[in-house]
C-alpha positions in Angstrom: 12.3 -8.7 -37.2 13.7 -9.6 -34.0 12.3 -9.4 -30.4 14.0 -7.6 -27.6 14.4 -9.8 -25.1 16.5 -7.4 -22.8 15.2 -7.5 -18.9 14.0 -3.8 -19.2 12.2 -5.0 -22.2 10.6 -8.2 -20.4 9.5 -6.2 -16.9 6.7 -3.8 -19.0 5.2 -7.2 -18.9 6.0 -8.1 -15.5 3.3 -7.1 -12.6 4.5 -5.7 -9.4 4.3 -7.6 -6.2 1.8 -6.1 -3.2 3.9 -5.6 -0.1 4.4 -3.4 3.3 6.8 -1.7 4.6 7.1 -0.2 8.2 8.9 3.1 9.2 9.4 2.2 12.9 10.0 5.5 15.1 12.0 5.1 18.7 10.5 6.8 21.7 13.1 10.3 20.6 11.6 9.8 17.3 14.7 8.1 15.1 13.8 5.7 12.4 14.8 2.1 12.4 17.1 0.8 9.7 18.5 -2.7 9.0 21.1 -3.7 6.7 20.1 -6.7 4.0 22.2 -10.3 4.3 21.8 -10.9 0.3 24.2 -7.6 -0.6 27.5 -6.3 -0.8 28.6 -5.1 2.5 27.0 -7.6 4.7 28.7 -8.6 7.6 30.7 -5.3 7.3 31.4 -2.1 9.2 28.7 0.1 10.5 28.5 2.3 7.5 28.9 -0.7 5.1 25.8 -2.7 3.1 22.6 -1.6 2.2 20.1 -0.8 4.8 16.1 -0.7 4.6 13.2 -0.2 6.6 11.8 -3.8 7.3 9.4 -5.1 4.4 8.0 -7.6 3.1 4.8 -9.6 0.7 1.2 -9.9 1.9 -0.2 -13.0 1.8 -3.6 -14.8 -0.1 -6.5 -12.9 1.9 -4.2 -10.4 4.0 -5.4 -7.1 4.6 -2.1 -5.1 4.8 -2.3 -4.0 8.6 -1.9 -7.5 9.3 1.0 -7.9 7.3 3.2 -5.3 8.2 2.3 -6.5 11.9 3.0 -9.9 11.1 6.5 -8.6 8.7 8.1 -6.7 11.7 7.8 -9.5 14.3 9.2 -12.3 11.1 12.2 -9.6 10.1 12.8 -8.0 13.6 11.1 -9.7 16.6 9.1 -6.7 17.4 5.9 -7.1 18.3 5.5 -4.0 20.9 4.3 -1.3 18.0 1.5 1.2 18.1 0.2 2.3 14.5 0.6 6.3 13.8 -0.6 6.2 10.3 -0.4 5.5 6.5 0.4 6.4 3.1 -2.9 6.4 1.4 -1.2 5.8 -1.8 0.8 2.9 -2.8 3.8 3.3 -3.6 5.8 1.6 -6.5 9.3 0.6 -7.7 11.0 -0.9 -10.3 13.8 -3.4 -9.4 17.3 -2.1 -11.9 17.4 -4.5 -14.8 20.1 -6.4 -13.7 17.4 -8.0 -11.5 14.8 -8.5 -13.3 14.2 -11.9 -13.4 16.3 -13.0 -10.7 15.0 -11.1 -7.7 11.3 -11.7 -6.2 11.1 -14.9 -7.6 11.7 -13.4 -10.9 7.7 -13.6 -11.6 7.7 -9.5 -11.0 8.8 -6.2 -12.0 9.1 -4.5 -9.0 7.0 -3.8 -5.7 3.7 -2.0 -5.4 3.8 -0.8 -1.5 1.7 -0.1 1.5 3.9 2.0 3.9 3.3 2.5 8.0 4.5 4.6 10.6 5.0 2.4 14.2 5.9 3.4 17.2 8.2 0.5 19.1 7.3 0.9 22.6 9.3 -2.0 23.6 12.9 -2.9 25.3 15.2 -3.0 22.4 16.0 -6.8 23.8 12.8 -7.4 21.9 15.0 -6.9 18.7 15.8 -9.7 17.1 16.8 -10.4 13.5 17.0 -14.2 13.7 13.4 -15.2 14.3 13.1 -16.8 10.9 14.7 -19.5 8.9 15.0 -16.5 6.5 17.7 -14.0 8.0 17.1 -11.0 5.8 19.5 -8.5 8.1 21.9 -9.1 9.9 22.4 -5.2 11.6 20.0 -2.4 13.2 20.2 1.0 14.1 17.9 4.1 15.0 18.9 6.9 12.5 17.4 10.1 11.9 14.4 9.8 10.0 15.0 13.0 7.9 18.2 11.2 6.9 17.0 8.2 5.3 17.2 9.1 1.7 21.2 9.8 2.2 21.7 6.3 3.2 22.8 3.0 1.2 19.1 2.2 0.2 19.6 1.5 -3.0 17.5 1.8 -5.6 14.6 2.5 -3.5 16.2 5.7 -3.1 12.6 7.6 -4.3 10.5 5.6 -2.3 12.3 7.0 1.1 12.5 10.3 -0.4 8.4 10.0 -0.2 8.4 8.4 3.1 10.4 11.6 5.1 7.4 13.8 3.6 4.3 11.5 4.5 6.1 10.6 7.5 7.9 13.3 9.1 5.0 14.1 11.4 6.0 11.3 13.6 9.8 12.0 13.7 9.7 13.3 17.1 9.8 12.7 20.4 7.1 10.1 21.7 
């Protein structure tokens, strides 16, 4: 009898990795978006790529506050953000098989996330996506926060459908 060695076979045993994720609200309330270097549309037109709110692990003896914090100013440059609130619940995706065991390392099955709400009360000069040796966008835009599951996000389509419920409290004007 043979084993099925298929990706969506191998990620059951796969864990998923702990990470933030920011939803960053303007002073009118919009969302911030950025579009991801490492996929197809990068360097395109406005509309082109897929865009995400910015992300990312939480290091050995973290507490996830610090990490988003820490996240935003490594992906974005922000570092003028006032915290509005949190999912209490983690929330969880599975990368597509064609991924699995390529993306994160391929050590994982997905992500297991921490989300925030932030408020940038900065000048948008203080936006900058080349902070890092790492460029993970290489676009931003404010968009309206209820519209986030309509847009390129990929696969993480579900995870931003549960984001405009938990979140929608702080889509408004600051």
């Amino acid at each position: 009898m043979g084993h099925d060695l298929s990706p969506a076979s191998q990620s059951a045993d796969l864990p998923y990795r702990r990470n933030v994720g920011g939803v960053v609200f303007n002073a009118v309330g919009q969302a911030f978006i950025a579009r991801r270097t490492d996929m197809p549309g990068a360097g395109g037109g406005p509309d082109d790529g897929v865009w995400q709110c910015p992300q990312g692990g939480i290091d050995d003896h973290e507490d996830p506050e610090t990490a988003i914090l820490r996240e935003m100013h490594e992906e974005t440059g922000m570092s003028s953000l006032q915290m509005l609130g949190v999912c209490e619940d983690w929330l969880s995706y599975d990368l597509p098989p064609e991924l699995i065991g390529k993306a994160l390392g391929g050590r994982y099955r997905g992500q297991s996330q921490k989300w925030f709400a932030l408020r940038f009360t900065g000048p948008e000069s203080e936006i900058r996506l080349d902070l890092d040796e790492h460029i993970e966008f290489d676009a931003w835009k404010w968009v309206e926060f209820s519209s986030l599951p309509l847009l390129n996000v990929g696969f993480k389509k579900p995870v931003y459908e549960r984001l405009v419920l938990e979140f929608a409290r702080f889509a408004t004007p600051a």
